[in-house]
C-alpha atoms as one frame of an Amber mdcrd trajectory, in Angstrom:
protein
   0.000   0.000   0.000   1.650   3.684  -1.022   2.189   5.432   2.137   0.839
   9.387   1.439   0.781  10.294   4.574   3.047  12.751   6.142   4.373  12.232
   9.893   2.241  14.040  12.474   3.239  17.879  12.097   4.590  18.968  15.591
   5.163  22.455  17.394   7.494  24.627  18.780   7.630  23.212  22.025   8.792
  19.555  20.189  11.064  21.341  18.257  12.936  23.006  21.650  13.115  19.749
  22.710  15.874  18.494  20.759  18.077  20.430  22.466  17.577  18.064  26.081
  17.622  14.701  23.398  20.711  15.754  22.046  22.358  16.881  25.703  21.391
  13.238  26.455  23.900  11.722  23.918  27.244  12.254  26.169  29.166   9.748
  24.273  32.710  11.484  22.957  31.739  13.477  19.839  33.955  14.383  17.357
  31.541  16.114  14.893  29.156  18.348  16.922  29.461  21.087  14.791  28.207
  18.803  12.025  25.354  17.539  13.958  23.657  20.629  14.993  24.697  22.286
  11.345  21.604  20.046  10.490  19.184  20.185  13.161  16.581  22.964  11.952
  16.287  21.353   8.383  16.168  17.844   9.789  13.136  18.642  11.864  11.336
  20.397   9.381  11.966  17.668   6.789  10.184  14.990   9.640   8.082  17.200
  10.846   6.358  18.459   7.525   7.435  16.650   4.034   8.586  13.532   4.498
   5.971  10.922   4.346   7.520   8.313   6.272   6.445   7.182   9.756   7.309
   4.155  12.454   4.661   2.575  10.899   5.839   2.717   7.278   9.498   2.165
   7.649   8.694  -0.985   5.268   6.108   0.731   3.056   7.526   0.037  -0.563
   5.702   3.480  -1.023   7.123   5.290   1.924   9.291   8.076   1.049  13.252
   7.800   1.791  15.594  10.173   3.928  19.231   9.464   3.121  22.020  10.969
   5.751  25.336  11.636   3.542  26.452  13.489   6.094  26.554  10.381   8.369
  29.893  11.792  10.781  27.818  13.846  12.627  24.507  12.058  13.561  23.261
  13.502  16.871  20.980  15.449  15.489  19.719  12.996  13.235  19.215  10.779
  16.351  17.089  13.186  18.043  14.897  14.086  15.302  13.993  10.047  14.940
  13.898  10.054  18.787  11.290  12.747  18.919   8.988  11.480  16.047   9.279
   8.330  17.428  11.266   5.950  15.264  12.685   4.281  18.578  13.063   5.496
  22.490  15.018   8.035  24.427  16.440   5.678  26.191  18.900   5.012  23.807
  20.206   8.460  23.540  22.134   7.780  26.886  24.050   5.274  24.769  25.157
   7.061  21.949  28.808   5.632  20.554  28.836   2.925  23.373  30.478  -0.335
  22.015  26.538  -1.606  22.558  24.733   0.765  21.446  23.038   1.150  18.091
  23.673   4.442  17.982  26.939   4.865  16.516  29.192   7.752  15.266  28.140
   6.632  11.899  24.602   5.530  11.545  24.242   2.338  10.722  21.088   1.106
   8.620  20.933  -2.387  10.701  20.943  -0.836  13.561  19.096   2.454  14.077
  15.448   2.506  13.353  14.245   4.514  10.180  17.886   4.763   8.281  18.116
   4.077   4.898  21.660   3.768   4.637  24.968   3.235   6.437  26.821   6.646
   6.175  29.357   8.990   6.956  32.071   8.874   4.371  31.989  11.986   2.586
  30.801  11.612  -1.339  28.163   8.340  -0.970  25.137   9.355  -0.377  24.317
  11.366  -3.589  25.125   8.556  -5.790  23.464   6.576  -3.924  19.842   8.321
  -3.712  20.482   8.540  -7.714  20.501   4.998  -7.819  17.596   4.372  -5.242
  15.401   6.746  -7.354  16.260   4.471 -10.425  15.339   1.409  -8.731  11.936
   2.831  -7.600  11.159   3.949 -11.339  12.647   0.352 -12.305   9.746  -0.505
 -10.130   6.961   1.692 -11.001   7.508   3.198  -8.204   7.183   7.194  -9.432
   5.476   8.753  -6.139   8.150   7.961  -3.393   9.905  11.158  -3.295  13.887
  10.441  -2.223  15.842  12.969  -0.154  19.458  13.511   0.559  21.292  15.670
   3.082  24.518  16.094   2.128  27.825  18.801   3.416  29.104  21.613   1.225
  32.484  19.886   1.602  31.262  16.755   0.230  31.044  18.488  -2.915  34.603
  18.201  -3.760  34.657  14.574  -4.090  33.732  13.442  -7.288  31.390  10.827
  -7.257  28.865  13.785  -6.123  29.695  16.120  -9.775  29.143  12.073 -11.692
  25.617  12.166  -9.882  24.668  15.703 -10.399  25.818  15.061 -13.955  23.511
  12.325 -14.313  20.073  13.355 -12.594  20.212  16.426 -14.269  19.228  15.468
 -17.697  17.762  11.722 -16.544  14.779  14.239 -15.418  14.461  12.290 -11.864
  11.785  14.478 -10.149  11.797  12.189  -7.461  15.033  13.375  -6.393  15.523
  15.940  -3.385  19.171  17.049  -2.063  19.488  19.151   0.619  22.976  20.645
   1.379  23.887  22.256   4.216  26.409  24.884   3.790  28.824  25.794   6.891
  31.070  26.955   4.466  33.513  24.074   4.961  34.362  23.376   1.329  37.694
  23.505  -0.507  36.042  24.289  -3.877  33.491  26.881  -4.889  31.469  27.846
  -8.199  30.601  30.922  -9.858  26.947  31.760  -8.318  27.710  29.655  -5.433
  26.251  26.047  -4.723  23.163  26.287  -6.768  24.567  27.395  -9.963  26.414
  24.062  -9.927  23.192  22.205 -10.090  20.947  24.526 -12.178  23.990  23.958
 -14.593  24.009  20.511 -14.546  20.059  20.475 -14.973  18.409  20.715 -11.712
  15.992  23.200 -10.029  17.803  25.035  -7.105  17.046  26.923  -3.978  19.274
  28.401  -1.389  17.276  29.588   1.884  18.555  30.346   5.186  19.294  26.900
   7.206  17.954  28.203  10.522  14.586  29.713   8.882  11.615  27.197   9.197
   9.314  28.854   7.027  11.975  29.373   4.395  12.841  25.839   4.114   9.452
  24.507   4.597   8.703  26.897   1.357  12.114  25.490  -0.345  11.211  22.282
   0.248   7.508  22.311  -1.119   9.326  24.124  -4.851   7.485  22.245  -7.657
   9.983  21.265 -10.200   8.299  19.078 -12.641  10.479  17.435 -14.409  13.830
  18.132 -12.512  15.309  17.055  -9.528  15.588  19.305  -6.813  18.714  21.349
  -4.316  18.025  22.966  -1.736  20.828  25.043  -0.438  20.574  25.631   3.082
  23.025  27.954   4.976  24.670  27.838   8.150  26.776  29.799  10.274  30.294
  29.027   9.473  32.462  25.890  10.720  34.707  27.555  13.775
């Protein structure tokens, strides 16, 4: 059965509580600026687009989150922790030898990931190829989604998959990247004009403005696959 449902919206209140889930995880961290580069876009994705839910993790029509930007998964952890994809009570654990909350999220493991992550340059290609498989399917209403960093736009596998969605015409593809100004490389016109270039429809919004990126995230594009830019305060 297609899942078209979107998880429960939630309020500000839910929202300001990320901040105690995430002070629960007190396992050594090596990535927090990472983590909490994502947290307002992460929530607003969960809260308000994605239609996937505890209840549809298996849904062949559920819609798919994919976390490129796997080294720094607290916040990622405390957005499934507060919609309910497992219990608090594993925060506590985070990075213990048993826990299944690791420094890198592993698909196995933590309830409601797509995909093992965290090496800089995967998880593009790879939400390329999962939209592929779902049209190999018939699968055209499952709307994929990728967070990726600004930095992992200097490896290359990312510019091969840009390349290729681009004129393929895969609507169902979403990428957000989160800019903290932490790449090597830039492009004339800045992050977007790399995918409009290659193809794409492209917003960039302000990464810590709900509305913005709720509106970003809602941008028809028939026909194209989707960036939305999102951007940070600076990597210190």
């Amino acid at each position: 059965m297609t899942n078209t449902t979107a998880a429960p919206t939630r309020g500000l209140r839910e929202f300001q509580d990320l901040g105690r889930l995430i002070a629960l995880m007190t396992g050594a961290e090596k990535h927090a600026p990472a983590a909490h580069s994502t947290l307002d876009a992460l929530w607003v994705l969960y809260d308000k687009v994605l239609r996937v839910t505890p209840d549809t993790v298996d849904d062949p029509g559920r819609d798919r989150f994919l976390l490129s930007k796997g080294h720094g998964p607290m916040a990622y952890y405390a957005v499934l922790a507060a919609h309910g994809f497992f219990g608090e009570e594993l925060l506590p654990g985070f990075g213990a030898y048993d826990s299944p909350l690791g420094h890198h999220p592993d698909r196995l493991l933590v309830p409601g990931a797509e995909i093992g992550s965290g090496s800089l340059g995967h998880g593009l290609p790879l939400a390329v190829g999962t939209v592929l498989g779902l049209r190999a399917q018939g699968l055209t209403d499952p709307r994929v989604w990728v967070l990726i960093g600004d930095a992992e736009l200097d490896e290359g596998s990312n510019h091969e998959a840009i390349a290729h969605a681009g004129p393929a015409g895969l609507e169902q593809l979403h990428t957000l990247v989160i800019d903290n100004a932490s790449a090597t490389h830039g492009w004339p016109g800045g992050i977007a004009s790399r995918f409009t270039s290659a193809g794409w429809a492209a917003v960039t919004v302000d990464g810590r403005d709900h509305e913005a990126l709720y509106t970003a995230f809602t941008t028809p594009h028939p026909g194209k696959p989707l960036a939305v830019v999102a951007r940070v305060e600076p990597k210190s």
